[in-house]
Each structure stands twice: as structure tokens, then as C-alpha cells.
N, C-alpha and C positions, 0 to 999 in steps of 0.2 A: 565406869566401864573400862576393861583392860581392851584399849584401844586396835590393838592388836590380835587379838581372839578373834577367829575368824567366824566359829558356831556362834559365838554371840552376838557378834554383829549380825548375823543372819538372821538368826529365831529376833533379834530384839527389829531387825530390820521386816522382818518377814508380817508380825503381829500388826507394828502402825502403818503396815499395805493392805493390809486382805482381811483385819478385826471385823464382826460385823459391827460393832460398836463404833456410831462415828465419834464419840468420843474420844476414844484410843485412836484411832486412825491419821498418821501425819506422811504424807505423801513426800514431802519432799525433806523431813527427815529421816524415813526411811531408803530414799534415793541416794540420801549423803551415806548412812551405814552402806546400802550395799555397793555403791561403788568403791568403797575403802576397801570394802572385803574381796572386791574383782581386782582391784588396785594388786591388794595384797597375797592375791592366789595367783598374777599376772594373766586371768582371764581364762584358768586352766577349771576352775571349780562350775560345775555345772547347776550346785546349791545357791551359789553366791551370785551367778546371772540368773539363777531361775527368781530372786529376789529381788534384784534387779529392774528384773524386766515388770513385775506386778508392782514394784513401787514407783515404775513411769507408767504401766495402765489406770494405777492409780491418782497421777497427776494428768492425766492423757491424754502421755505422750504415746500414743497405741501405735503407730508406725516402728516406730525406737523399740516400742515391746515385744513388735511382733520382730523385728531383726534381733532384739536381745535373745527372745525364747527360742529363737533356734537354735543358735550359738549355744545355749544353754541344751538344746535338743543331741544337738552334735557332739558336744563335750559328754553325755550322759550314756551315748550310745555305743561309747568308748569304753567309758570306768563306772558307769551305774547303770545297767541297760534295764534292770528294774523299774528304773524310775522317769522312761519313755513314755506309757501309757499317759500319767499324769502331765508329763510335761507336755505331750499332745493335745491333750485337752487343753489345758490353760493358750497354748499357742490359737487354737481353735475361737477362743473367748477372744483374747487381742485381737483377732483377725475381724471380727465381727464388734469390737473396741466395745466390748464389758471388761470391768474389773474382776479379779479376783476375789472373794468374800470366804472364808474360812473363820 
């Protein structure tokens, strides 16, 4: 994996959080992707904490997710305000500490 690619650590971060397959599902090496990928957007990407945040509801850390998904809310509502509704919902699940499933 091009350690650096930010969409791929995403989508690749995003799947072993939220697969309905617990097979596929790796909580806490999806947490290592998407913190590289917040690392490396310096906290400005609202993809890369929306990833984030479901790969700590998915170890869960639901507290962490629900401050991550805002952050991720805040960022979104700047440069993708498209993608508020969604990100509201998920915030909504953390808050009541369900995971994500996709």
C-alpha cells in the first residue's frame, strides 16, 4: 500500500471498520490507517476523521468517536457540506455507542 495515499488509506481504513463481514473487519488496524491519514491531512480532512472515528466506535472507544465525528462534522460543514446529513447520523450511532456497519 502507497503509505501515503490518503483515499487509500481511507476506503482501505474505512471497510475493516464498518464491513458487515466480521471477517474483514480489523478495528484497530483500521484506527492505525486512519490516524496516518489525519496525521497526514493534519486534521483538515473530514473523510479521514469520519474514518477515524468508526474505526474507534468500532473498537469502542465511542466517547473518542463521538468528539472525533464532530470534528469530522465541523471540517465537512466547511469543504463538503453534502456530506452533513451522513456524517450526522453516524455522530448520532456513536452517541448511543453502535458501530457503523456498511
Amino acid at each position: 500500500m502507497r503509505l501515503d495515499d490518503v483515499m487509500l488509506l481511507n476506503r482501505t481504513g474505512w471497510i475493516l471498520a464498518t464491513s458487515t463481514a466480521d471477517s474483514l473487519r480489523d478495528g484497530n488496524k483500521a484506527r492505525a490507517l486512519a490516524e496516518h491519514a489525519v496525521r497526514i491531512t493534519q486534521g483538515t480532512d473530514p473523510e479521514s476523521l469520519d474514518t477515524l472515528a468508526a474505526a474507534q466506535a468500532e473498537t469502542g472507544q465511542f466517547e473518542t468517536a463521538v468528539e472525533t465525528m464532530r470534528r469530522a462534522l465541523d471540517r465537512a460543514r466547511v469543504v463538503r457540506s453534502e456530506m452533513t446529513p451522513e456524517f450526522e447520523q453516524r455522530l448520532d450511532m456513536y452517541r448511543r455507542r453502535q458501530p457503523f456497519r456498511q
